[in-house]
TIZA-379513 format. One line per field, with one value per residue (C-alpha): x, y, z; residue in one letter; residue number from 1. Coordinates in steps of 0.5 Angstrom, whole numbers, plus 500, padded with zeros to 3 digits. Layout:
residues N
east	X,...;
north	Y,...;
up	Z,...;
aa	A,...;
i	NUM,...;
***
This chain:
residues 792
east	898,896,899,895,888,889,890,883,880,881,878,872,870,871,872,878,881,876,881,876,878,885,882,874,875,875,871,866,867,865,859,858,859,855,849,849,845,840,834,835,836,830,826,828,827,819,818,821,817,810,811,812,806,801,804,803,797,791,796,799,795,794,795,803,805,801,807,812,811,811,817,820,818,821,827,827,826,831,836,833,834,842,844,840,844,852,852,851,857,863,868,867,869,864,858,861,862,855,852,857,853,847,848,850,845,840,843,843,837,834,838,833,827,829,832,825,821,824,824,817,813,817,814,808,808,807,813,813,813,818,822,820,823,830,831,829,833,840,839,837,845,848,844,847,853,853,850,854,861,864,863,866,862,855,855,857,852,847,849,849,843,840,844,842,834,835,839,834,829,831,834,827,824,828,829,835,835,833,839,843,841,842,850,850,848,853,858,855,855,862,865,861,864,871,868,865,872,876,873,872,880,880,875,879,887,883,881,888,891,887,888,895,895,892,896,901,899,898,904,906,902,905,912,910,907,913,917,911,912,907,900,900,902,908,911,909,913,912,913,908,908,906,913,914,921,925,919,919,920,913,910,914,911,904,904,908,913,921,923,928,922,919,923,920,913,908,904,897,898,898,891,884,881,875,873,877,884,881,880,887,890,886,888,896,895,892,898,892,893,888,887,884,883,880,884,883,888,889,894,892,885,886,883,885,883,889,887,892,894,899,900,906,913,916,923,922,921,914,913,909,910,904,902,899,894,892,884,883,880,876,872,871,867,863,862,859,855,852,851,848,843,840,840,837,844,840,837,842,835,834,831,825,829,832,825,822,827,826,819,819,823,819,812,815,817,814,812,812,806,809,806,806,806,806,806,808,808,802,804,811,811,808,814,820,817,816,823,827,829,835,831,825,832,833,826,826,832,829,822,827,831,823,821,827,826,818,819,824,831,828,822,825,824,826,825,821,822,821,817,814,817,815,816,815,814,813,809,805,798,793,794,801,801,797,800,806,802,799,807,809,803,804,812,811,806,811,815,822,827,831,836,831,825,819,816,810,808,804,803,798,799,796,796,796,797,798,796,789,790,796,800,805,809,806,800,801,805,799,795,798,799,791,790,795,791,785,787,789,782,779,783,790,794,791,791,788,787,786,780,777,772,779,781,775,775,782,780,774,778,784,778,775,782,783,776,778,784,780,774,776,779,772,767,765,765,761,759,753,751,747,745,748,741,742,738,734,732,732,735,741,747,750,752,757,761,761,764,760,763,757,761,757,757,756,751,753,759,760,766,767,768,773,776,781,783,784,789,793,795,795,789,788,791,788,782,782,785,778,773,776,775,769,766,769,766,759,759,759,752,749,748,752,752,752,759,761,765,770,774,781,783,791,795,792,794,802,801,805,800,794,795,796,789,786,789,788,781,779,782,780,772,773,770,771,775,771,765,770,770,775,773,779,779,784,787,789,794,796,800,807,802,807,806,800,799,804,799,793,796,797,790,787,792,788,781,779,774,777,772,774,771,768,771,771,773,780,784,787,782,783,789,788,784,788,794,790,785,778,773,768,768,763,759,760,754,755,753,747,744,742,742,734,734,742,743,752,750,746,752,757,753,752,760,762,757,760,767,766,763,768,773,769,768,761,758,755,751,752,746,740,735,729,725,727,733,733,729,735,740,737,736,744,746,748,749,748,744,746,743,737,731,732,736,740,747,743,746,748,741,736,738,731,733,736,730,724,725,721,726,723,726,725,718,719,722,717,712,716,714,708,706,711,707,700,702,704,697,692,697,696,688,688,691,686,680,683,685,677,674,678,675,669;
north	309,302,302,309,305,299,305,307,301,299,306,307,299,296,289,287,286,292,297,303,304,307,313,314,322,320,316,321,327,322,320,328,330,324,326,334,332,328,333,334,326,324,330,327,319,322,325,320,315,320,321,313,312,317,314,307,308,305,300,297,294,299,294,293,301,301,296,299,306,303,300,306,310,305,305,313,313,309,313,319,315,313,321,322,317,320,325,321,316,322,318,312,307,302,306,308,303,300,306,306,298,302,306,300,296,302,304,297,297,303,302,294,298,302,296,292,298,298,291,290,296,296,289,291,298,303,306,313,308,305,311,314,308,307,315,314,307,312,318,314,311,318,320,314,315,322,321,317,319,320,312,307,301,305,308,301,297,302,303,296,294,300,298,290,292,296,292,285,290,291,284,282,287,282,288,288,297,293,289,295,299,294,293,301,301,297,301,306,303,301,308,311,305,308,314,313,309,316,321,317,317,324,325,322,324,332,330,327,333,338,334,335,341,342,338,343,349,346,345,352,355,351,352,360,360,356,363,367,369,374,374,367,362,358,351,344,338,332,325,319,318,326,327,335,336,342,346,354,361,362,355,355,362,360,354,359,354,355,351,346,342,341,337,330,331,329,334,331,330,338,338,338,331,331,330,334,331,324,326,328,322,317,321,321,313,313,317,323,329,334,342,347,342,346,343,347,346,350,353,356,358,360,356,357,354,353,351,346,344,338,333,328,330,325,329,327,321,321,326,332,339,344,350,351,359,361,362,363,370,369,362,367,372,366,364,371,371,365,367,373,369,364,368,376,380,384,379,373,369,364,369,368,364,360,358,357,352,349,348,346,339,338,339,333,329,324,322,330,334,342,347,354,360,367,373,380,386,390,397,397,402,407,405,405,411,415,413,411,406,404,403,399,394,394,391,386,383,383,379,374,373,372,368,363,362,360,354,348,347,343,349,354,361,365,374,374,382,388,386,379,372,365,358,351,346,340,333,337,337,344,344,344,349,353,353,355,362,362,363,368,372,374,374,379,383,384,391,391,395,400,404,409,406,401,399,395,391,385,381,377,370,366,358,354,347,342,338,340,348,347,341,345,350,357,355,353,360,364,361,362,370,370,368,373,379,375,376,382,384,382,386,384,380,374,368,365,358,358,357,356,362,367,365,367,374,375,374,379,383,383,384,391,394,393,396,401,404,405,407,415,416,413,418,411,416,420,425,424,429,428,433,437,439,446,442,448,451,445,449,445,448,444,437,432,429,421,418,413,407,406,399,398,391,391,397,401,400,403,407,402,397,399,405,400,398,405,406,400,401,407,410,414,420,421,419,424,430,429,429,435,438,436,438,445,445,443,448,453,453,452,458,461,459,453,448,441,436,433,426,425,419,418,416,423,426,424,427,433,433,435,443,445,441,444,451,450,447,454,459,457,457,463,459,462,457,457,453,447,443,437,431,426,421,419,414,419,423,416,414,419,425,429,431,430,435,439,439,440,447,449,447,450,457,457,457,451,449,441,436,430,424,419,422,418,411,412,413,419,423,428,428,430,436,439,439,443,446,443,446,441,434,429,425,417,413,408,413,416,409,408,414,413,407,407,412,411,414,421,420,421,426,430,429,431,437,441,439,442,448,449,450,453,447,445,437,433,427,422,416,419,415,416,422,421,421,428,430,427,431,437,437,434,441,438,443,439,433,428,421,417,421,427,424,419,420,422,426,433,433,431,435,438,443,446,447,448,455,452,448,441,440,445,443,436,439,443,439,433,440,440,433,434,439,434,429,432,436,430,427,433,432,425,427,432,427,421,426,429,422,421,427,425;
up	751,752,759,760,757,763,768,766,766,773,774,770,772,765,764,767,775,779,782,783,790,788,785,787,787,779,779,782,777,772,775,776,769,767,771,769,762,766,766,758,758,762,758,751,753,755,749,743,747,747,740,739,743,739,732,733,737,732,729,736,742,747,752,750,749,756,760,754,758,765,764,760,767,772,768,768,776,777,774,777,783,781,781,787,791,789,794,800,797,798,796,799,793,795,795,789,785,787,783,777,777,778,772,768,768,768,761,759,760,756,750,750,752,745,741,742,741,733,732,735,731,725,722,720,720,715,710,714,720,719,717,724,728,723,724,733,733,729,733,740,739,737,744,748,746,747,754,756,754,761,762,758,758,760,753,750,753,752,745,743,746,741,735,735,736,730,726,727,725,719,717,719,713,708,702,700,702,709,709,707,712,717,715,715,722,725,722,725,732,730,730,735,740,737,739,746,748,745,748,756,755,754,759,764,762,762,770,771,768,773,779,779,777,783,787,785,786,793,793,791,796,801,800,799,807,809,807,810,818,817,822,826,821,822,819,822,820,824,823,822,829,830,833,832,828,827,831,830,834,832,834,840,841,840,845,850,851,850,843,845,849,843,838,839,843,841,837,838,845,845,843,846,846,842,835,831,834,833,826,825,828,822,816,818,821,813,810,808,807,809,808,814,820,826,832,839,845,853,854,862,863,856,849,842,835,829,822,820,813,812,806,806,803,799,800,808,808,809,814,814,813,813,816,822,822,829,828,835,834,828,832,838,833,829,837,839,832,833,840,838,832,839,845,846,848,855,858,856,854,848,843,838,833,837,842,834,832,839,839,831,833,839,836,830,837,839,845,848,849,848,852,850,855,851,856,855,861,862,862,860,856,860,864,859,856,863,867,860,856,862,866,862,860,868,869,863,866,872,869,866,872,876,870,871,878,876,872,872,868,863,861,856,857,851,850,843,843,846,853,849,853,851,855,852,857,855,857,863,865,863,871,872,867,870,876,874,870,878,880,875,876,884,882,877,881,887,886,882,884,879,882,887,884,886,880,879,873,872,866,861,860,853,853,848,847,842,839,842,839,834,831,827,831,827,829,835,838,834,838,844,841,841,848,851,847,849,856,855,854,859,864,864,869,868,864,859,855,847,845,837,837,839,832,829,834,831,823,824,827,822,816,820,820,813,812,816,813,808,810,811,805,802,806,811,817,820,827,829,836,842,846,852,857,862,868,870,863,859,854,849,851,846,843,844,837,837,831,827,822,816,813,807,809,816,818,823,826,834,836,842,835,832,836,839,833,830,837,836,829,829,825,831,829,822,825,831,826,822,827,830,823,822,829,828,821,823,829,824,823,830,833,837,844,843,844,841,846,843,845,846,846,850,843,840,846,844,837,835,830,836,837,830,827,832,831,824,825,829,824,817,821,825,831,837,842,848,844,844,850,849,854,857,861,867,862,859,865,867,861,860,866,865,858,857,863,859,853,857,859,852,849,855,853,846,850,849,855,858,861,865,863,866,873,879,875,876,883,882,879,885,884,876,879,884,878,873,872,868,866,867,871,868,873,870,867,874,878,875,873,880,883,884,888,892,898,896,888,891,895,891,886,892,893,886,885,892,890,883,885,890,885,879,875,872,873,866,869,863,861,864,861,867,869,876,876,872,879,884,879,880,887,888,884,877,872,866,863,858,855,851,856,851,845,842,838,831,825,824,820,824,831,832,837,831,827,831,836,842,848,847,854,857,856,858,865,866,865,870,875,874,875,881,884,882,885,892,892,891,896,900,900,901,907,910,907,911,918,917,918,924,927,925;
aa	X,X,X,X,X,X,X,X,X,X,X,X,X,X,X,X,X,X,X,X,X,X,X,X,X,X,X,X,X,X,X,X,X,X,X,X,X,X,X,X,X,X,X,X,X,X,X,X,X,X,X,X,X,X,X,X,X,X,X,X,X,X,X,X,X,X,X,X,X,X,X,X,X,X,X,X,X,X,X,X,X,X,X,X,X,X,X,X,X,X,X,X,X,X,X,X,X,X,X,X,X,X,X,X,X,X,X,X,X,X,X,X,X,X,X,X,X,X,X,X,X,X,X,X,X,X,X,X,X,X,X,X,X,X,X,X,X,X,X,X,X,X,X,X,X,X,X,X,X,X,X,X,X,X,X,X,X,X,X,X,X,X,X,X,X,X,X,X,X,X,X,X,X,X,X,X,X,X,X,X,X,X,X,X,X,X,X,X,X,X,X,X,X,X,X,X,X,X,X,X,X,X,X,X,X,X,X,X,X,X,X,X,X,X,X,X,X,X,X,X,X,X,X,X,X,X,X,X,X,X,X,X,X,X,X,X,X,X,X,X,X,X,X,X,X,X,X,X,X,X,X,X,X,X,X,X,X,X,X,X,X,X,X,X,X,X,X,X,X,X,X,X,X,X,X,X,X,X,X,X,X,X,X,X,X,X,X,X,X,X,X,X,X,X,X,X,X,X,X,X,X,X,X,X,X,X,X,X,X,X,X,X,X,X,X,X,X,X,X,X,X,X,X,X,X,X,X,X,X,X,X,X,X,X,X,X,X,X,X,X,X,X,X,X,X,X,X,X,X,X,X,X,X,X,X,X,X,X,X,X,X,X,X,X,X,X,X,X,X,X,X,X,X,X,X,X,X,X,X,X,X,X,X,X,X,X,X,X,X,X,X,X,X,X,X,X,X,X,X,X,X,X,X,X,X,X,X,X,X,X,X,X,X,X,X,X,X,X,X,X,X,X,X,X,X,X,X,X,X,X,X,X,X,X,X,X,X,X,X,X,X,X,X,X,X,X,X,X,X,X,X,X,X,X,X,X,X,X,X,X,X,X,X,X,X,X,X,X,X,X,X,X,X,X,X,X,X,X,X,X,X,X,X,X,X,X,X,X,X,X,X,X,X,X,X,X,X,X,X,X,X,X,X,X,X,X,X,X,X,X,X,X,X,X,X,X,X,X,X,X,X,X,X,X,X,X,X,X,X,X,X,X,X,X,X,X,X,X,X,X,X,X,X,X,X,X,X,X,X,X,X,X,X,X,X,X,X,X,X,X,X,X,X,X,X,X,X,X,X,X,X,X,X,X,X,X,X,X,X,X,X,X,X,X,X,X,X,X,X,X,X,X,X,X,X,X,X,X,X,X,X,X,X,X,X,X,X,X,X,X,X,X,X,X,X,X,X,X,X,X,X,X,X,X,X,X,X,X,X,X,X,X,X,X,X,X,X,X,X,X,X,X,X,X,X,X,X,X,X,X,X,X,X,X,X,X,X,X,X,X,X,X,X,X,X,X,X,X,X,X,X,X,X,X,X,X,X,X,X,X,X,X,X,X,X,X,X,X,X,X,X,X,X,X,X,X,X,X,X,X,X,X,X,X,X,X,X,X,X,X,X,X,X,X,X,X,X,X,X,X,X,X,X,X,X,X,X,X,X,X,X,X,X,X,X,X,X,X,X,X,X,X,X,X,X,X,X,X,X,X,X,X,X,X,X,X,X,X,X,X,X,X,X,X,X,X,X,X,X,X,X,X,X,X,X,X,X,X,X,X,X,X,X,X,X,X,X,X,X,X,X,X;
i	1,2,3,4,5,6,7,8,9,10,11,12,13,14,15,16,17,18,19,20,21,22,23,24,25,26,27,28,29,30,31,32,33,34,35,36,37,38,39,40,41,42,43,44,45,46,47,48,49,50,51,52,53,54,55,56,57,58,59,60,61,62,63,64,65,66,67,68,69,70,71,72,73,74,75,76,77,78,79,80,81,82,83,84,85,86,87,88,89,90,91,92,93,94,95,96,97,98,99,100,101,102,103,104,105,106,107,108,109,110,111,112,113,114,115,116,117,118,119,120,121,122,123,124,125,126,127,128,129,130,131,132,133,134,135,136,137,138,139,140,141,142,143,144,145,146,147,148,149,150,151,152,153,154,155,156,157,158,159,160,161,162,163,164,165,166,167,168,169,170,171,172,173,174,175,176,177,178,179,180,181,182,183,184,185,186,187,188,189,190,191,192,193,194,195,196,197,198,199,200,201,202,203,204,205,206,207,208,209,210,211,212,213,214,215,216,217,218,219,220,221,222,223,224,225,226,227,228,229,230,231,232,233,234,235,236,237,238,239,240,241,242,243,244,245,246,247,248,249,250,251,252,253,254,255,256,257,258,259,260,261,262,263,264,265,266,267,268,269,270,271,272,273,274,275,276,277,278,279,280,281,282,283,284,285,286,287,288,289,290,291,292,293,294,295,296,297,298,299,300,301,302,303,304,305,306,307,308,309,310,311,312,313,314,315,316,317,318,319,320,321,322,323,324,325,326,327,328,329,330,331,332,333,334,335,336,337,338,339,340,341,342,343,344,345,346,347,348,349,350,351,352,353,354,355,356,357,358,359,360,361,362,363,364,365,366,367,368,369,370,371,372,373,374,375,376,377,378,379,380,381,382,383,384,385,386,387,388,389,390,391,392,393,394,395,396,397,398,399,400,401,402,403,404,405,406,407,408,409,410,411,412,413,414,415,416,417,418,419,420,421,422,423,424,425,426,427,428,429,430,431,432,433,434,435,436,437,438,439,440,441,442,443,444,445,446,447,448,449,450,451,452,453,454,455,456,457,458,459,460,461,462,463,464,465,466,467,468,469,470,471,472,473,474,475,476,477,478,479,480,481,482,483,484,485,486,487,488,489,490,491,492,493,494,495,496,497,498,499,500,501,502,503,504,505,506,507,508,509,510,511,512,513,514,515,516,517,518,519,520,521,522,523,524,525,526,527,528,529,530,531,532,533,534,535,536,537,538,539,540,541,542,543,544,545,546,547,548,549,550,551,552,553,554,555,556,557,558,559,560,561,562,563,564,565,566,567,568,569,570,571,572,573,574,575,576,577,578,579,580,581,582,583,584,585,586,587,588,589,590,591,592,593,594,595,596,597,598,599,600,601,602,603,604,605,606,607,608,609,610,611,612,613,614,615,616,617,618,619,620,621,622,623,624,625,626,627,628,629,630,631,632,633,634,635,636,637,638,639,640,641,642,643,644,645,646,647,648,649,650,651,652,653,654,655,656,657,658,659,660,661,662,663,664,665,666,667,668,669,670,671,672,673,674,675,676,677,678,679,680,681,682,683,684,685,686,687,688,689,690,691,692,693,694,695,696,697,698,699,700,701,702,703,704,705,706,707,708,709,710,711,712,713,714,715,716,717,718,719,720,721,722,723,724,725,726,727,728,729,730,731,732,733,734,735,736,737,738,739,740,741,742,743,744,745,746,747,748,749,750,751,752,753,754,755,756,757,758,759,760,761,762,763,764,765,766,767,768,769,770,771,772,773,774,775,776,777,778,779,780,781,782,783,784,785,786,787,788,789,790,791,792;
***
């Protein structure tokens, strides 16, 4: 027993010749055991000394317990300190043993703090107080002890320090209970020194014992593979020099060589150099053993991986035995994993983790300056929907090899998803960047060839900059994010450079559609209804159904607002579904020649839900179809025309009458009218505004009126807001008028041709006439008047 108490003592670092190097691993569990009662030791130190602080508050000078508790707080962090220094330490001995110093002293100087603390309250102190310090000075042993179980002189030393307060303390008192109690407390320290000494003997032999447990389970195991020719695993023996001895068919099968050339090679010669075959060579140069060591070699154009597991063997010498497991195929698994987490599979790009991961260090470098340039492409989904998702893989790999050729090999370019592209460009003028989105946009706007498809696609392109518009990568890419929605907005195919107020944009933007989500379920819509005016007659033929938000907040909110929020998240449909209702609803009670025109926008025209609202609308009122025109745009045919123009078909099967809106904006707008058969084309706003003034708007009215009429179609001018520009409509043949000059967009309520049985407008037109006829009349006479003074 006593040569095992040497033993630990040149482990544990008590008094004595200091062998800490000979088992560190040791050495580490105890400071690891020690350190997993830290939070409650801390927790408990801060509290006695609180309870302390407060009892003896009015009696002691608050400038002493003021420096007691700072010392008492060093002395705490300290300790914190200690712990948070073990992992860095492994197993290296040196390290080691400067933090078991460490906690030495630290303990040694807790105890003091507690040993001072009774010997400098208890003169003096009331008997309750003194009561408090001997129970706080016992208990504070009893704690140390227990704390420090795991080292030796740690606990002796803390121990003892608290032990020589108390006892001075209560000699100092002089009674004859004081000196009693002042004996009773060195027996006390007495047995928890026996105490601490037995207990870290049965720590340490408890951990030696577990250790060669497990040295001897490794062992078994081993000995078990040594039997085991199942998989890829075989036997290696080799000796100190890394000479192979008394190699296996399996090894020999593994390196593809014949067996008898391999006695005697060396085995590190058949490795690939690098770190793991230099890490090998140190632990047999040390006589280590070591556990699952990853070594790759080439045999060929061919390259493996073995885990090798090798201890020395008594029974040989101090060569080495082990087993070699062949993990070529699991490390090519872990390489395409990882492969997949860092690039995008398709166009073999970094992906979105790995850009972030990217822009995160280089925005913390110093030094370098990052640019971001976040772009997507304009009307992708147009085209991956129409041609096929083969063909939308094809073009984005296309994109991504263009992008490529665009920039340097020191910029990233990285797929976020979907058809999203970033490029971090660091250290390069606004300029510079610019200069290269000038280059991405020409070559992304020249054709791409899928198979037998030309196909043209342009792209939006947003910059940020740090640290002008973000010095943290989120904020950065958001911003970037913002400035390509931005560019998007004003037109596409164009870049743009973040500013501050976008940011702002964005939040408002964000706050209306939270709004809107709600807005329907809270009775916040609503139609209002602007007329639709026979030219001839002045009589209303009928209203068209423009939607209005009413924020309880904000006022009125115009469609152009918020319908393009609806779109992109989706509030589209719902939307769409209750207007039709609605407008169909309130048609109910106008009379019954009259019609309402309905909008549609291109997501409600790719609703399954479009034809049933529809029919459901119209059989639950009883209205016939024809007194419903549904208007469409160009926009509408040009994304996924064919079914569209399918649905189209079917709407107009029903009865309903369909309107092309805004006709002549767009480039195929005849095209449109030879494939289906409208019932009325919309003259846009652009042309009406001048056709007062400018020769090419008559003409293009003239245009549109003779080719609707020749195919049966009627013609609504839209905007007209002047008398003469009612009299050019007339006179060019357009059939119907709408705009402020008759009425604005106003609730069902206030539509006044509903209430009053005299046309109003086409008193107005009539009264345009009777002026018209005035003016040439009084023209007329002038004339007369001034040939009859010539004559005279």
């Amino acid at each position: 027993m006593d040569g095992r108490v040497k033993k630990i003592a040149h482990i544990t670092g008590v008094p004595g010749k200091s062998d800490i190097a000979l088992k560190p691993w040791l050495t580490k569990r105890l400071l690891e055991e020690h350190f997993g009662s830290l939070k409650a030791s801390v927790a408990a130190s801060i509290i006695n000394a609180s309870i302390l602080g407060v009892v003896f508050f009015a009696s002691r000078s608050w400038q002493i317990l003021t420096v007691a508790g700072l010392l008492m707080a060093i002395l705490l962090v300290w300790r914190v300190s200690n712990y948070r220094n073990l992992p860095d330490a492994k197993t290296d001995p040196v390290k080691l043993k400067k933090i078991l110093h460490s906690v030495e002293l630290n303990a040694a100087g807790l105890g003091l703090w507690w040993g001072l603390s009774v010997v400098i309250l208890m003169p003096g102190a009331t008997p309750s107080q003194q009561i408090l310090c001997a129970i706080l000075g016992a208990g504070k042993m009893a704690a140390g002890a227990l704390t420090y179980r795991t080292l030796k002189r740690a606990a002796y030393l803390f121990v003892g320090s608290c032990a020589a307060g108390c006892f001075i303390s209560l000699a100092e008192l002089g009674t004859g209970a004081a000196y009693a109690s002042a004996i009773l407390v060195m027996c006390y320290a007495a047995v928890l020194f026996a105490s601490i000494r037995s207990t870290e003997t049965a720590i340490i032999e408890s951990h030696e014992r577990e250790n060669a447990l497990r040295d001897s389970a490794e062992t078994i195991n081993m000995l078990l593979a040594d039997f085991t020719e199942q998989g890829s695993d075989w036997v290696l023996e080799m000796n100190s020099q890394t000479q192979i001895l008394n190699p296996s068919p399996q090894m020999a099968a593994a390196l593809q060589r014949p067996i008898e050339t391999l006695a005697g090679q060396s085995f590190l010669d058949l490795l690939d150099e690098g770190p793991e075959r230099d890490q090998m060579a140190d632990h047999i140069a040390l006589g280590r053993a070591f556990r699952n060591l990853q070594v790759s070699l080439s045999i060929g154009n061919d390259r493996f991986w073995w885990s090798i597991s090798l201890r020395p063997a008594l029974e040989m010498n101090g060569n080495y035995r082990g087993i070699v497991t062949d993990i070529t195929a699991q490390r090519q698994a872990e390489e395409q994993v990882s492969y997949m987490a860092h690039f995008d599979s398709l166009t073999d790009l970094p992906n979105r983790f790995q850009f972030n991961q990217r822009l995160t260090r280089v925005v913390k470098s110093p030094g370098i300056k990052p640019g971001i340039m976040y772009l997507d492409l304009d009307q992708f989904k147009i085209i991956n929907d129409t041609l096929g998702h083969s063909f939308g893989d094809l073009l984005l790999k296309g994109v991504a090899a263009r992008l490529k050729k665009c920039v340097s090999a020191q910029e990233i370019v990285a797929r976020l998803g979907g058809d999203e592209f970033a490029i971090l460009i660091e250290n390069r003028s606004l300029t510079e960047i610019q200069k290269i989105g000038d280059d991405i946009i020409a070559a992304l706007t020249q054709p791409f060839r899928l198979d037998d498809h030309d196909v043209i696609v342009g792209t939006s392109i947003g910059i940020a900059l740090s640290p002008e518009h973000g010095e943290d990568a989120e904020t950065l890419l958001r911003n970037a994010d913002l400035a390509l929605y931005e560019a998007k907005s004003q037109g596409r195919n164009r870049q743009i450079v973040f500013e501050d107020g976008m940011d702002q944009a964005a939040q408002l933007r964000r706050a209306l559609e939270l709004d809107l989500r709600g807005a329907l379920g809270k009775g916040e819509l609503c139609l209002h209804y602007q007329p639709l005016v026979q030219i001839d007659s002045g009589e209303t033929l009928g209203y068209e159904a423009l939607i209005r938000w009413e924020h309880p907040e904000r006022g009125v909110v115009m469609p152009d607002t918020f319908i393009p929020i609806a779109e992109e998240s989706g509030m589209i449909i719902p939307i769409g579904e209750w207007v039709i209702r609605q407008a169909i609803d309130d048609l109910t009670q106008w009379p019954d020649n009259m019609t309402v025109s309905i909008n549609l926008s291109p997501v409600q025209m790719r609703s399954p839900s479009l034809i049933t609202t529809l029919v459901q609308g119209l059989a639950a009122t009883g209205v016939e179809p024809k007194r419903v025109c549904l208007e469409i745009t160009e926009n509408v045919l040009m994304q996924d025309s064919d079914a569209n123009m399918a649905t189209l078909h079917k709407l107009h099967e029903i009865g309903v009458q369909i309107a092309l809106d805004d006709f002549g904006t767009g480039y195929s707008s005849l095209n449109y009218l030879r494939s289906f058969p409208f019932d009325k084309i919309k003259i846009d706003r652009c042309f009406v505004d001048e056709i007062d003034t400018r020769e090419d708007c008559q003409a293009i009215v003239r245009s549109v009126v003779d080719l609707a009429r020749s195919l049966g179609m009627t013609t609504t001018a839209e905007g007209v807001e002047r008398d003469d520009q009612v009299e050019h409509l007339r006179r060019e043949g357009c059939s119907e008028v709408q705009g402020y000059l008759f009425s604005k967009a106003v609730p069902q309520d206030q539509l006044t041709d509903l209430r009053k049985p005299v046309h109003s407008h086409a008193q107005r037109l009539v009264d345009m006439e009777t002026k018209r006829k005035l003016k040439q009349e009084i023209a007329a006479r002038v004339g007369r008047i001034q040939k009859g003074k010539k004559t005279g």
